[in-house]
GUSEMAR-897094 format. One record per residue: y, z, x of N, C-alpha, C in turn; residue in three letters. Coordinates in nm, 2 decimals, decimal comma, always signed. Layout:
residues N
{{Y Z X} {Y Z X} {Y Z X} Ala};
...
***
This chain:
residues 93
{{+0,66 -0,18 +0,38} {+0,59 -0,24 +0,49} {+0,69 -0,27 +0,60} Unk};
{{+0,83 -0,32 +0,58} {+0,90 -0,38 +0,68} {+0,99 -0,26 +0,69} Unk};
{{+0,97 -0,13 +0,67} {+1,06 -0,02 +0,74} {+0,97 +0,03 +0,78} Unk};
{{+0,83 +0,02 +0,81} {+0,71 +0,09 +0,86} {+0,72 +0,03 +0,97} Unk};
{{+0,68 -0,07 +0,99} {+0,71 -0,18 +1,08} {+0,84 -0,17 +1,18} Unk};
{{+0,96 -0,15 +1,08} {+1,06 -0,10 +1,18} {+1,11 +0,01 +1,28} Unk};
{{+1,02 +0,10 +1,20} {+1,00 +0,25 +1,23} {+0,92 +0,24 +1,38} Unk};
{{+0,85 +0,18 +1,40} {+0,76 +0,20 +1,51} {+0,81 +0,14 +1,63} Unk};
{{+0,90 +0,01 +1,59} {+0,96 -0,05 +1,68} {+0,83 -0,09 +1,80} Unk};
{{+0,73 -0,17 +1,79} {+0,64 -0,20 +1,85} {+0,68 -0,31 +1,97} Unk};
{{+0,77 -0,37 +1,96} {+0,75 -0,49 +2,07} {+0,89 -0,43 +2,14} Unk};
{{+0,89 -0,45 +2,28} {+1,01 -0,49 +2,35} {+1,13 -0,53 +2,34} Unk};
{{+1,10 -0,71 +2,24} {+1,22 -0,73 +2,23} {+1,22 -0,77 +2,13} Unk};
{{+1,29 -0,85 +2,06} {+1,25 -0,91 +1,92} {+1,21 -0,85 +1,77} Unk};
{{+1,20 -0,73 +1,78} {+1,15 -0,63 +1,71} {+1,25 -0,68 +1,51} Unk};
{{+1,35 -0,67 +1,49} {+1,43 -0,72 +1,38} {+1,34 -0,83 +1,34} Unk};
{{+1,37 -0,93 +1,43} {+1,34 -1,10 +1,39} {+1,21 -1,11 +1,36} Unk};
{{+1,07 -1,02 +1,42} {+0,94 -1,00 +1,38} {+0,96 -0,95 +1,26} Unk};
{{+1,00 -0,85 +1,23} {+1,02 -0,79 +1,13} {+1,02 -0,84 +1,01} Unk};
{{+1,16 -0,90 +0,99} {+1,17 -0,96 +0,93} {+1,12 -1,14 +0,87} Unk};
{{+1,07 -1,17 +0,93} {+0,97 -1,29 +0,93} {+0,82 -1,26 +0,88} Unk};
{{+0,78 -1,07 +0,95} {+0,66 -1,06 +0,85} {+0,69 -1,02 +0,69} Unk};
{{+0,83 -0,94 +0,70} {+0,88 -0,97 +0,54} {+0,89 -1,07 +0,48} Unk};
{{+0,89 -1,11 +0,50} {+0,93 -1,28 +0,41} {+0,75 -1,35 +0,43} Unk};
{{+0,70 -1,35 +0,54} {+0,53 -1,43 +0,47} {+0,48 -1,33 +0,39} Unk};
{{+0,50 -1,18 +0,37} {+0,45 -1,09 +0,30} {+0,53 -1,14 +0,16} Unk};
{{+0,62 -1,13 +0,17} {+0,68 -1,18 +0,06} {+0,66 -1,34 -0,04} Unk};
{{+0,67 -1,40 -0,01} {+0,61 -1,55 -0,01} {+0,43 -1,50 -0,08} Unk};
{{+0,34 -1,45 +0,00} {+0,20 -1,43 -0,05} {+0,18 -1,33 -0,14} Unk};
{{+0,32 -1,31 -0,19} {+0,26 -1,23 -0,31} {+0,39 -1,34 -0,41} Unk};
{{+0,41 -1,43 -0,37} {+0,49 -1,53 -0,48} {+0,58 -1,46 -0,50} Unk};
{{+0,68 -1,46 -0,39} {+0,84 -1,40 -0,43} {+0,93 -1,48 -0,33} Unk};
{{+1,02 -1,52 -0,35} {+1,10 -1,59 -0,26} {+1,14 -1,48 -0,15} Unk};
{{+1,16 -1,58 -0,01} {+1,20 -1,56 +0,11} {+1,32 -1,43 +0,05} Unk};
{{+1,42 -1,35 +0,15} {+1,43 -1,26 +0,13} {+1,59 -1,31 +0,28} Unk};
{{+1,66 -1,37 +0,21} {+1,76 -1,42 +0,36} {+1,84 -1,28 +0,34} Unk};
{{+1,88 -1,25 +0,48} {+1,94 -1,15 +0,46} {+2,11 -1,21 +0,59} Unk};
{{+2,24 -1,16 +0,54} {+2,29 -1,21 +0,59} {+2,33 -1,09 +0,72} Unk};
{{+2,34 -1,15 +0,82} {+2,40 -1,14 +0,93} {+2,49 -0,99 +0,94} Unk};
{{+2,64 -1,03 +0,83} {+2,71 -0,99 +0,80} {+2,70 -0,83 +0,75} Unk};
{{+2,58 -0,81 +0,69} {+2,52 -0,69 +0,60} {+2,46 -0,60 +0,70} Unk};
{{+2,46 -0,66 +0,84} {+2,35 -0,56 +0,94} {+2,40 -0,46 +0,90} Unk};
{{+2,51 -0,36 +0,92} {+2,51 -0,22 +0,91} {+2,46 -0,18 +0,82} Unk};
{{+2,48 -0,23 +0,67} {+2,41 -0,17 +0,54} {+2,26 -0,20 +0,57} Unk};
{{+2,20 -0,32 +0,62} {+2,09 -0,31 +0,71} {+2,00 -0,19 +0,76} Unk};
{{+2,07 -0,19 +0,86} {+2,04 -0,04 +0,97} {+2,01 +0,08 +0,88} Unk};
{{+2,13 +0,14 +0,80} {+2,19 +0,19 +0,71} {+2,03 +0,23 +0,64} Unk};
{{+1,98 +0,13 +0,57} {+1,88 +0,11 +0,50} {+1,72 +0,18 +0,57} Unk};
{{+1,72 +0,11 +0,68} {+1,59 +0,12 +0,75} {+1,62 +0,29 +0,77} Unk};
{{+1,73 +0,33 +0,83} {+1,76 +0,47 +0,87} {+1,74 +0,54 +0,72} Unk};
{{+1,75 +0,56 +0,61} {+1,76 +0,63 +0,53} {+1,58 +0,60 +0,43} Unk};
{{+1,54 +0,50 +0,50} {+1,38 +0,46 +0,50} {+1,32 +0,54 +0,59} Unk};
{{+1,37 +0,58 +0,73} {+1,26 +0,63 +0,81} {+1,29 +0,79 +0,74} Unk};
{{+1,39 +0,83 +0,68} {+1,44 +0,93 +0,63} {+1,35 +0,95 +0,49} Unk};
{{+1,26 +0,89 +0,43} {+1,18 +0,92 +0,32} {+1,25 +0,87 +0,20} Unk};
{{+1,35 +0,73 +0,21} {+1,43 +0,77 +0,06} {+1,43 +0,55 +0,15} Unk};
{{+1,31 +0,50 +0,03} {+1,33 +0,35 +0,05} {+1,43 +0,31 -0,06} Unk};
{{+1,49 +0,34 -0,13} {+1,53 +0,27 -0,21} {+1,68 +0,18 -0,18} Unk};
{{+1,70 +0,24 -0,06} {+1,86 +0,12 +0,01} {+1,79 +0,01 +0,06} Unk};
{{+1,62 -0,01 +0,10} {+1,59 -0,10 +0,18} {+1,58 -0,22 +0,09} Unk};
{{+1,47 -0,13 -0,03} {+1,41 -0,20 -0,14} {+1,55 -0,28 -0,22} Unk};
{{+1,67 -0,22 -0,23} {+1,81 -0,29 -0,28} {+1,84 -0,36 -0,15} Unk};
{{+1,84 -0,37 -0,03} {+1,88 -0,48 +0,03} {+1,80 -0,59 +0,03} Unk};
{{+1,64 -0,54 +0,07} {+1,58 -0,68 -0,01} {+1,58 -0,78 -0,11} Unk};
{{+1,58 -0,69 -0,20} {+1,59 -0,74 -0,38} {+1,74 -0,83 -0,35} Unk};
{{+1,87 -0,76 -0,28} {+1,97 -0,85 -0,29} {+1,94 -1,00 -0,20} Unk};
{{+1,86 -0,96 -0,12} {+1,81 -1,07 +0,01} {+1,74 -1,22 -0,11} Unk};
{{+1,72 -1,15 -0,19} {+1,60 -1,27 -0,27} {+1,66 -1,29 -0,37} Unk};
{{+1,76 -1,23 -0,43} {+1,87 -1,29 -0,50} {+1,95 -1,39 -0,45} Unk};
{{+1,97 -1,38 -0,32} {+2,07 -1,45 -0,24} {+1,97 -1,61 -0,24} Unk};
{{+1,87 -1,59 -0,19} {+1,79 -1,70 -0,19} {+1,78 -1,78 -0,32} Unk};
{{+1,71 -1,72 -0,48} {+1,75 -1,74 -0,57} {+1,90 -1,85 -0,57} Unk};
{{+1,99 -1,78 -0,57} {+2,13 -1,82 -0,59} {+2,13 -1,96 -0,51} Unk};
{{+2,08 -1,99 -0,39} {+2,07 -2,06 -0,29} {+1,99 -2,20 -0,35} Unk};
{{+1,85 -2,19 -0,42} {+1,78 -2,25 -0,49} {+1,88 -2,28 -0,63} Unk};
{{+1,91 -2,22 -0,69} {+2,01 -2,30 -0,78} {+2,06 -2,40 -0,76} Unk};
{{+2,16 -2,36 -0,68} {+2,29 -2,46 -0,63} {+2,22 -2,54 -0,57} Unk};
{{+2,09 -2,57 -0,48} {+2,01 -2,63 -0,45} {+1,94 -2,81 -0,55} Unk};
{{+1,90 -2,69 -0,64} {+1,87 -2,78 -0,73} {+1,93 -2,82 -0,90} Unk};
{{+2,05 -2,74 -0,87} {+2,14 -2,78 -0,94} {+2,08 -2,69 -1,09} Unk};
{{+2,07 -2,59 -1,10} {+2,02 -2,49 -1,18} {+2,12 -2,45 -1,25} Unk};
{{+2,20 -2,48 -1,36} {+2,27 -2,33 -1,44} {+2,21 -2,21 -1,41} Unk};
{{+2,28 -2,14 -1,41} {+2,22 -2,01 -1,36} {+2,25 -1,97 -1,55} Unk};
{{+2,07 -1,87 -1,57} {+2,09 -1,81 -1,67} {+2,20 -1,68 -1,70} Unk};
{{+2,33 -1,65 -1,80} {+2,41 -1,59 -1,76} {+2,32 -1,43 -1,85} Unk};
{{+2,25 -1,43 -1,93} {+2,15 -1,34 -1,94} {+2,05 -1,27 -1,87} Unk};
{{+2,01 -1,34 -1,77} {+1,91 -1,29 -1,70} {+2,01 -1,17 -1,60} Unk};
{{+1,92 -1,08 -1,57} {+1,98 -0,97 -1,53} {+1,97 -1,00 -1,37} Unk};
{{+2,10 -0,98 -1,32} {+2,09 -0,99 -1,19} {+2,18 -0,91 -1,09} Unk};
{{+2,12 -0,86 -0,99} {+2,18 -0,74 -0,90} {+2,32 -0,77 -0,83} Unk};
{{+2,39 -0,71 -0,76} {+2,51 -0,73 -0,73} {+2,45 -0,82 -0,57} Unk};
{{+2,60 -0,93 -0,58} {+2,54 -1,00 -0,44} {+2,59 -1,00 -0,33} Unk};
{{+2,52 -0,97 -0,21} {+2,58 -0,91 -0,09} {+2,66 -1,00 +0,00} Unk};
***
């Protein structure tokens, strides 16, 4: 949904930050944590969306998935969570 969305590039200006804001309430309504993505990662970013408008989602879907890991990790330390060292978890960006 949010490289379809990116793909069209619909508004003027703002186009990323819409973007990604409809990622995260889409995300949220289906009961998944927000999806922060850092700053830092834009080219793997770009990277992503470009090899998404190219027919191959699976860099977007691993930037996301790392995006909600990050949040995760965030909610831990937040609420003071041991992190389970079993639970399987993606590499963090």
């Amino acid at each position: 949904m949010h490289a379809a969305l990116m793909k069209i590039h619909p508004f003027v200006d703002g186009n990323g930050r819409t973007g990604r804001l409809l990622l995260n309430l889409w995300l949220m309504r289906h009961r998944y944590p927000p999806a922060l993505l850092d700053p830092a990662d834009r080219p793997r970013y770009d990277a992503a969306l470009q090899a998404a408008d190219g027919g191959d989602a699976q860099p977007i879907v691993d930037v996301v998935a790392q995006g909600i890991g990050r949040t995760l990790g965030i909610y831990e330390e937040v609420l003071r969570i041991a992190p389970n060292p079993e639970a399987p978890r993606g590499p963090r960006l």
